[in-house]
C-alpha positions in Angstrom: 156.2 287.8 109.6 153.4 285.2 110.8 152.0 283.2 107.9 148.3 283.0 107.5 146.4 280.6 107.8 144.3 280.2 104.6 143.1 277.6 102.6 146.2 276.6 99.7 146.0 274.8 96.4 149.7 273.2 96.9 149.3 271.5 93.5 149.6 275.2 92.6 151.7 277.0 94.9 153.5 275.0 97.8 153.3 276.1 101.3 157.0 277.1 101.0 156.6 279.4 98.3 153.5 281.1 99.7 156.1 281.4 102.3 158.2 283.6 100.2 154.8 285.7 99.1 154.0 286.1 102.5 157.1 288.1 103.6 156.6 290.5 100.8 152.8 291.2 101.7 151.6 294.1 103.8 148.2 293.5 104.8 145.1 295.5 104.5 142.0 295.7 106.0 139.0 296.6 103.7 135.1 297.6 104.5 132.2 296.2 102.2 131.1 298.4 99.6 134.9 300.0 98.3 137.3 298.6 95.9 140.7 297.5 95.8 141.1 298.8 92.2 139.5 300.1 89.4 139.2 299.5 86.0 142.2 301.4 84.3 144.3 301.9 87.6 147.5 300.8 87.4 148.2 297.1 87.8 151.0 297.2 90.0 149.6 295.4 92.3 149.0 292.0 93.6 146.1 291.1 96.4 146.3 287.7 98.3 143.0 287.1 99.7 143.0 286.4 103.7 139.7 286.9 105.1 136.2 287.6 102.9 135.0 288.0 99.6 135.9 289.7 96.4 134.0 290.7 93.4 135.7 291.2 90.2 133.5 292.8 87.5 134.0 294.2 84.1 131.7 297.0 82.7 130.2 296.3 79.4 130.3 299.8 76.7 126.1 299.3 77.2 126.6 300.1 80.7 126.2 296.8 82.4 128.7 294.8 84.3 129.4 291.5 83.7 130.4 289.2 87.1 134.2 287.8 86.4 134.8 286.0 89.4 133.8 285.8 93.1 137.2 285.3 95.0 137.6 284.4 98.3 140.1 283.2 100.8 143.0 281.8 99.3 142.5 283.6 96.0 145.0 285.9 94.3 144.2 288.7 92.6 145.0 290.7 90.1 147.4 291.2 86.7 150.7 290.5 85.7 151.0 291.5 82.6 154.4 291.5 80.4 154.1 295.1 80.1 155.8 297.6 82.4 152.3 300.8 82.0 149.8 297.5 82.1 146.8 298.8 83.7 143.5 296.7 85.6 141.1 295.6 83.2 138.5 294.6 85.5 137.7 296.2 88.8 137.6 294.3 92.1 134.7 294.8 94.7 134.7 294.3 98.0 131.0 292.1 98.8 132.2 291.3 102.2 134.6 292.8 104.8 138.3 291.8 103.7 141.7 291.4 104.7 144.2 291.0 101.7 147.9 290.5 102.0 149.3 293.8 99.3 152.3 292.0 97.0 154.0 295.1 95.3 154.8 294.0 91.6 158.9 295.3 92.2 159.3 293.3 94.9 157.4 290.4 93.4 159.8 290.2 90.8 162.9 291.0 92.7 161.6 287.1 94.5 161.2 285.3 91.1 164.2 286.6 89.8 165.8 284.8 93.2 164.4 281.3 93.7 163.0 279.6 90.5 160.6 276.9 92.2 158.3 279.9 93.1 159.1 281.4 89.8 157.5 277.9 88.0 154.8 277.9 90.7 153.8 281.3 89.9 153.5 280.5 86.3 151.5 277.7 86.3 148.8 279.8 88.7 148.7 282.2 85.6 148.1 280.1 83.1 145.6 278.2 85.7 143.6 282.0 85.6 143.7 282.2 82.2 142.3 278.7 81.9 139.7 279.4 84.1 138.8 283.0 82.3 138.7 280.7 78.6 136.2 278.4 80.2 133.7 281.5 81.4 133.8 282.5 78.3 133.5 280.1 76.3 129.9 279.0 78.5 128.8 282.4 77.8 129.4 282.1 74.4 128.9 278.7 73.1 125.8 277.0 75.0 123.7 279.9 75.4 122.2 281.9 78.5 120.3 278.2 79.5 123.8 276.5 79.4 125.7 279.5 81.1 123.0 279.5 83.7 123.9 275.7 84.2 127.6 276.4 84.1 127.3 278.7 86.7 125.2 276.6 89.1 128.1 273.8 88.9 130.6 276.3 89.6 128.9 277.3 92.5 128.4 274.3 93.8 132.1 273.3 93.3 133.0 276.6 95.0 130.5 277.0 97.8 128.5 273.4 97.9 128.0 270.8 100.5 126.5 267.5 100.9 122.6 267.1 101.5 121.2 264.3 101.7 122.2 262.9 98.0 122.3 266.3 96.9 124.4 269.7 96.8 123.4 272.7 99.0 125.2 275.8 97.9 126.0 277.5 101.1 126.2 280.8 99.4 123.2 283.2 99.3 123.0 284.8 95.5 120.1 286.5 94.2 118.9 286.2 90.5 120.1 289.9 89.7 123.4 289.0 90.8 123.1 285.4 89.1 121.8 287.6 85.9 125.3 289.8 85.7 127.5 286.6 85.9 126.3 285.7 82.6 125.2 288.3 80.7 121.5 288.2 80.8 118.3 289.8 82.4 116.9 288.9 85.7 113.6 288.1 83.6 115.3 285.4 81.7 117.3 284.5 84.9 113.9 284.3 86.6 112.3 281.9 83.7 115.5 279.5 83.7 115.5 278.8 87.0 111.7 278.3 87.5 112.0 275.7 84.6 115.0 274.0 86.2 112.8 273.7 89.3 109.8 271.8 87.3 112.0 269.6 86.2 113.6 269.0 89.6 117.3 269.8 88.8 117.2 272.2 91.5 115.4 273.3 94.6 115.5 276.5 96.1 114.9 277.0 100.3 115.5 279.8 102.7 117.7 281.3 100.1 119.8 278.8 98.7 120.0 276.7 95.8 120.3 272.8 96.0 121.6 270.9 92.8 119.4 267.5 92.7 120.3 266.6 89.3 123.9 267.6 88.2 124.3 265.4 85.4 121.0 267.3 84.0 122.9 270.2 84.4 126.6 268.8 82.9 124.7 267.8 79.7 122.7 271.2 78.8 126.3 272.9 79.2 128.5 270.0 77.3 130.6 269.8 80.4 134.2 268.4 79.8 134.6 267.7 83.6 137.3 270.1 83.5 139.1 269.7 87.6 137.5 272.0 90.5 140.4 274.4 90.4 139.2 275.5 87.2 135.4 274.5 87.2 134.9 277.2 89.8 133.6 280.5 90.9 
């Protein structure tokens, strides 16, 4: 089977064991606007991300849904729990037309059972997700909705940013609503944040894009603890 071509973290899984993954994977084409699972489907399931973006989301018991990540190519996704009936806890949206390589769990385990590097590879990018989940939550919960909102605006600029000038242009278009559901507060407040960032020139906003001018402003409202890009991300 030809391998894809996708971007790699090989301090997390080495081009030979994505190797091993990738002759394993079916792949699947998916439109904008459906879902590669729900919450409460069975997690049996793993999704290597090939082409486009991903949304995985979490709906509160008020009704709202909460952002969880925005994966794209290179990602994996989805749960590997312990537990044999372990079902999805989040659901994953497609926000832009994918193409996903499909890793059934039986035969996922059928390969760590057989070559142990990938087995120790594929453990250390499990407890690299549940690394990055701790740090989410502890922005939303410790710093407030200001430092959340400057949590997320370094993690999308580790994720999606590029050099401007002396500053960082995040590539990626994202409205305040969406903004708003990635940390658990109101466009309003979103909308107030942000226009007080801007008087204080941390960020600028143009034809739909935000540009970090002051990231250090930004590292000290959130207590930032310079965690590595791999984990400081979307």
């Amino acid at each position: 089977m030809e391998v894809q071509h996708v971007p790699i973290d090989t301090t997390i899984l080495s081009k030979d064991s994505f190797n091993k993954l990738d002759s394993i994977m079916y792949k699947r084409s998916y439109d904008k606007g459906s879902c590669l699972f729900w919450e409460g489907d069975a997690a049996d399931k793993l999704y290597f991300m090939i082409k486009g973006r991903i949304r995985a989301a979490k709906s509160t018991d008020s009704g709202r849904s909460l952002t969880l990540y925005l994966h794209q190519e290179g990602d994996l996704i989805g749960q590997m729990d312990p537990f044999r009936d372990s079902v999805h806890s989040f659901r994953a949206e497609v926000i832009e037309d994918a193409k996903v390589g499909v890793i059934q769990r039986k035969d996922l385990e059928v390969l760590l059972w057989q070559h142990g590097d990938l087995a120790v590879e594929f453990m250390r990018w499990m407890g690299l997700m549940h690394r990055l989940t701790q740090t989410k939550f502890r922005d939303l919960m410790m710093f407030g909705k200001t430092g959340a909102l400057c949590s997320l605006l370094i993690r999308l600029g580790n994720s999606y940013g590029k050099p401007k000038e002396e500053h960082i242009y995040i590539t990626l278009k994202i409205s305040n609503t969406e903004m708003a559901d990635m940390i658990g507060a109101t466009r309003e407040s979103v909308n107030r944040m942000l226009s007080d960032l801007k008087k204080e020139e941390v960020i600028a906003y143009e034809d739909g894009h935000y540009i970090i001018k002051n990231l250090r402003y930004l590292r000290d409202i959130c207590c930032c603890e310079n965690c590595p890009k791999e984990i400081c991300r979307m």
